[in-house]
Backbone as CSV, one residue per row, in Angstrom:
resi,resn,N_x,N_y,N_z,CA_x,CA_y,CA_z,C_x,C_y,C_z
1,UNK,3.136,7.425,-2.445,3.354,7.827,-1.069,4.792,8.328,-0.930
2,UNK,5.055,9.451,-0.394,6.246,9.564,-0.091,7.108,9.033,0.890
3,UNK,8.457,9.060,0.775,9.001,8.526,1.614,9.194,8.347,3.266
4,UNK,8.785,9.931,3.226,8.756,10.280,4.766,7.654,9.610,5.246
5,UNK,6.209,9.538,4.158,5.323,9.084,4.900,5.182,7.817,4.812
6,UNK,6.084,6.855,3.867,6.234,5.695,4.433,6.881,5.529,5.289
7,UNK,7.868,5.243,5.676,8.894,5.654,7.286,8.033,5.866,8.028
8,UNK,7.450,6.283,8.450,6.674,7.107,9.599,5.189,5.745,10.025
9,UNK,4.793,5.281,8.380,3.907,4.341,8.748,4.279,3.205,8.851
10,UNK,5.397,2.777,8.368,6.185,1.817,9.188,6.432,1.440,10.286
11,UNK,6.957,2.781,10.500,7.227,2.903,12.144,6.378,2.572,13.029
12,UNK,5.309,2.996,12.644,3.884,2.840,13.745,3.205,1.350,13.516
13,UNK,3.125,1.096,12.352,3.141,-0.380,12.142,4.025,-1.448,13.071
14,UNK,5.691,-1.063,13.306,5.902,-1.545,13.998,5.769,-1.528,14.856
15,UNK,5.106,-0.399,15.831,5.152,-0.341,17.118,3.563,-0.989,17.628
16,UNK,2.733,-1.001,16.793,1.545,-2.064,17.065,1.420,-3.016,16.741
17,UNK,2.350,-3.366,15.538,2.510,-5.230,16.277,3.871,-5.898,16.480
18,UNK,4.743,-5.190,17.320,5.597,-5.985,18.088,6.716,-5.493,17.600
19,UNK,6.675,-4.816,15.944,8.000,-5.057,15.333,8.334,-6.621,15.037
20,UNK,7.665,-7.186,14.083,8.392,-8.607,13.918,9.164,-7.994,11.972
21,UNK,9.784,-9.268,11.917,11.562,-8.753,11.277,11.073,-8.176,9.612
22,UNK,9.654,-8.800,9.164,9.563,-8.284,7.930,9.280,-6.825,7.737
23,UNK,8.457,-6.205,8.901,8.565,-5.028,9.149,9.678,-3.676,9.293
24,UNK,10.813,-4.926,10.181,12.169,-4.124,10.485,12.878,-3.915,9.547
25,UNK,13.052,-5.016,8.469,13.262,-4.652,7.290,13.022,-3.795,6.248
26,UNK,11.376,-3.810,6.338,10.862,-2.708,5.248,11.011,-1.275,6.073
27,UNK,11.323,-0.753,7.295,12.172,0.450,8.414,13.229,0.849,7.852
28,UNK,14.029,-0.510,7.608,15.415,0.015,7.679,15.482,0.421,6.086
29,UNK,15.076,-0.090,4.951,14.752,-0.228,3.396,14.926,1.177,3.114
30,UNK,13.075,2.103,3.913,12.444,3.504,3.929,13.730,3.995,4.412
31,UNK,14.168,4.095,5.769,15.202,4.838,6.243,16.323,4.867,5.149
32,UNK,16.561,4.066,5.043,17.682,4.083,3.754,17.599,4.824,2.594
33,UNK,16.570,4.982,1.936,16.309,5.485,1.048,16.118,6.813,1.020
34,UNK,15.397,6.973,2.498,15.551,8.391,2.419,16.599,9.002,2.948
35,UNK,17.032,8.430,3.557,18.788,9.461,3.856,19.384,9.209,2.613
36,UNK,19.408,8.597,1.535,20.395,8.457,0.664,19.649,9.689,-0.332
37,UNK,18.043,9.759,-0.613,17.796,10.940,-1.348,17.998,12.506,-0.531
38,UNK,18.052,12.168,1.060,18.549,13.452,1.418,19.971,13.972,1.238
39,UNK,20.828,13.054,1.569,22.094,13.162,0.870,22.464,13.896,-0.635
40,UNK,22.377,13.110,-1.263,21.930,13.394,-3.064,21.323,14.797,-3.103
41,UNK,20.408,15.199,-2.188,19.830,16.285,-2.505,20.711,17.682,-1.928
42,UNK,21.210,17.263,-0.817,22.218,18.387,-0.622,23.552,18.415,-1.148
43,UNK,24.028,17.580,-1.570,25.215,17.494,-3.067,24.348,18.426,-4.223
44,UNK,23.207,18.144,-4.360,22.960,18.698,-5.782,22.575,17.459,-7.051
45,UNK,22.589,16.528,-6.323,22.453,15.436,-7.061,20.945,14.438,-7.362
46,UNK,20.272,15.466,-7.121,18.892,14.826,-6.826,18.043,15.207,-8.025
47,UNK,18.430,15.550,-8.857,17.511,15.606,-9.948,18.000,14.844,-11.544
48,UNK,17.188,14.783,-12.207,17.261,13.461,-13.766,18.678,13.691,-14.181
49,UNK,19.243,14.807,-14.555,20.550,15.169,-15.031,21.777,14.744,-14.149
50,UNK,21.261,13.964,-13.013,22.175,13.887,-12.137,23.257,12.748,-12.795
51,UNK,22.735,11.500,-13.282,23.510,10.857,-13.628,24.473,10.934,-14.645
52,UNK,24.193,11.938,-15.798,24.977,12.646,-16.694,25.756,13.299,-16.612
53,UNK,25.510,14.058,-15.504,26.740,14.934,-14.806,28.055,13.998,-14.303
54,UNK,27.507,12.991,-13.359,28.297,11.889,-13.040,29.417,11.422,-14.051
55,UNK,28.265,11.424,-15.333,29.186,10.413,-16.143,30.345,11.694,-16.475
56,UNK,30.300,12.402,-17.063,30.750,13.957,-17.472,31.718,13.731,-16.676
57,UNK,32.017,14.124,-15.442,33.010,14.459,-14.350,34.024,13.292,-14.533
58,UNK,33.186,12.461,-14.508,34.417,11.171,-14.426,35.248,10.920,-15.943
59,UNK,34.295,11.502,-17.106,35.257,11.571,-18.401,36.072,12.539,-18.498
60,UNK,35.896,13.812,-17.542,36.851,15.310,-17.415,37.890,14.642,-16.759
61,UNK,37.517,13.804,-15.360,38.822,13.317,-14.645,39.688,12.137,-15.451
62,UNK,39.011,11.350,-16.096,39.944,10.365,-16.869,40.724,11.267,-18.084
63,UNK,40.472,11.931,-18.165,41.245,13.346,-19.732,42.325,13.603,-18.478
64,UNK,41.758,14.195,-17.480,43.080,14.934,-16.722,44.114,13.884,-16.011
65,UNK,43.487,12.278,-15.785,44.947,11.972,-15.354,45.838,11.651,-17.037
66,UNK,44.578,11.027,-18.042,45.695,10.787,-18.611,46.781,11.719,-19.507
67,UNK,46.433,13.256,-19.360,46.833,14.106,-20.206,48.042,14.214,-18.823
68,UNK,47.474,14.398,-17.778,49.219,13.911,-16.468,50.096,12.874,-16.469
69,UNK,49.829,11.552,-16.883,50.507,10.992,-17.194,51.186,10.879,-18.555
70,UNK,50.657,11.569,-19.556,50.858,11.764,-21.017,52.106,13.116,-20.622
71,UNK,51.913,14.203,-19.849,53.155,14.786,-19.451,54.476,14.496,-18.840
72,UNK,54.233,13.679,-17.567,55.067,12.936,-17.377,56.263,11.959,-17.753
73,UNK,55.586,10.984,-18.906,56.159,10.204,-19.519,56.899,10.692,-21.011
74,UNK,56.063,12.238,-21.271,57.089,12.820,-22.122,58.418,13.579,-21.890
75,UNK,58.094,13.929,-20.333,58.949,14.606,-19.419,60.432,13.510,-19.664
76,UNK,59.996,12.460,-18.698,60.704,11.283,-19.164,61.373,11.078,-19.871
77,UNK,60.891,11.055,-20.839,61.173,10.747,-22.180,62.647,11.651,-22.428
78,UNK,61.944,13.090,-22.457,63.254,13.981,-22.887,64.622,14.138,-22.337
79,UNK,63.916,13.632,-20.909,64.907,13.550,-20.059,66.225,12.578,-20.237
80,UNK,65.718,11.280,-20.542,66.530,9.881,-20.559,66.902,10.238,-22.356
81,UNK,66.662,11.012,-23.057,67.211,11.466,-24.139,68.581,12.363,-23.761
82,UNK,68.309,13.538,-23.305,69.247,14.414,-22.863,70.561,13.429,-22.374
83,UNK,70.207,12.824,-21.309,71.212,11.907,-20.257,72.222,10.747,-21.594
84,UNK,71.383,10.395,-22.274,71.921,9.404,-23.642,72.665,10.735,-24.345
85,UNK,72.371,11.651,-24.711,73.077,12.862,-25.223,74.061,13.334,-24.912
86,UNK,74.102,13.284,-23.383,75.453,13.678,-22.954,76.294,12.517,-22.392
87,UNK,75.762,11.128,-22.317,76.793,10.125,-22.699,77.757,10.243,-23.610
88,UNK,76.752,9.997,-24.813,77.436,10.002,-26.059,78.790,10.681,-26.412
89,UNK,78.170,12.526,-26.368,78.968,13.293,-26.386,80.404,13.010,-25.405
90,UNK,79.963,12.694,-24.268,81.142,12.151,-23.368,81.866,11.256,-23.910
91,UNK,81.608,10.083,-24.473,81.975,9.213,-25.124,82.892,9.712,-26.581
92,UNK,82.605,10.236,-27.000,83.109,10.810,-28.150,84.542,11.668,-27.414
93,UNK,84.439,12.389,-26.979,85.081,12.954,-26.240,86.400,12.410,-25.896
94,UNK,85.975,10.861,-25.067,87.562,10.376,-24.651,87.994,9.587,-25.797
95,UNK,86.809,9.079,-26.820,87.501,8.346,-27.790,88.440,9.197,-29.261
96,UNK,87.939,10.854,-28.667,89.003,11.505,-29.231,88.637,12.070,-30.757
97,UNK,86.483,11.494,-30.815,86.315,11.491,-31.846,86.681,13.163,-32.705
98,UNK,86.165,13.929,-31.610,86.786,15.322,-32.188,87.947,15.611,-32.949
99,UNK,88.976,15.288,-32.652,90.316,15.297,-33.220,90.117,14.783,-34.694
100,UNK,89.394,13.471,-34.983,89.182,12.771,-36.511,87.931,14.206,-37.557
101,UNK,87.351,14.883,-37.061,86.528,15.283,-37.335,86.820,16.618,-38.185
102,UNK,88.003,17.108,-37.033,88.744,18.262,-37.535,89.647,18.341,-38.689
């Protein structure tokens, strides 16, 4: 049975006997289900491959932060090199090492 046409016989089920709660439940269950496959279906997500795709996207996005943070921290890196570089050199500098060198 499809979904719509469960929903629908639900519905009428509840409305001839009273709506008591096991009913309202199995309403709200159908309703649920089918807004969540209508959803899914206008994403594009409603067919077998869907979950593969899922997985896919989320292994493209885990590559791209960590290849961003893999830039970053080399960024870093060169950076707090450079800054130690021109300590040094500074250092050398007042201790005059130039003068011994020459």
């Amino acid at each position: 049975m499809e979904s719509e046409d469960m929903l629908a016989s639900l519905l009428a089920q509840a409305a001839e006997e009273g709506a008591d709660l096991a009913t309202l439940r199995a309403v709200v269950e159908e309703a649920g289900d089918l807004g969540a496959g209508r959803a899914l279906a206008r994403i594009g997500l409603a067919d077998a491959s869907a979950g593969e795709d899922l997985r896919q996207l989320r292994e493209l996005l885990q590559a791209w932060r960590d290849a961003r943070s893999g830039v970053w921290g080399a960024m870093f890196d060169k950076f707090v090199r450079a800054v130690m570089a021109i300590l040094l050199a500074a250092l050398a500098v007042q201790l005059g090492v130039g003068d011994l060198v020459q």
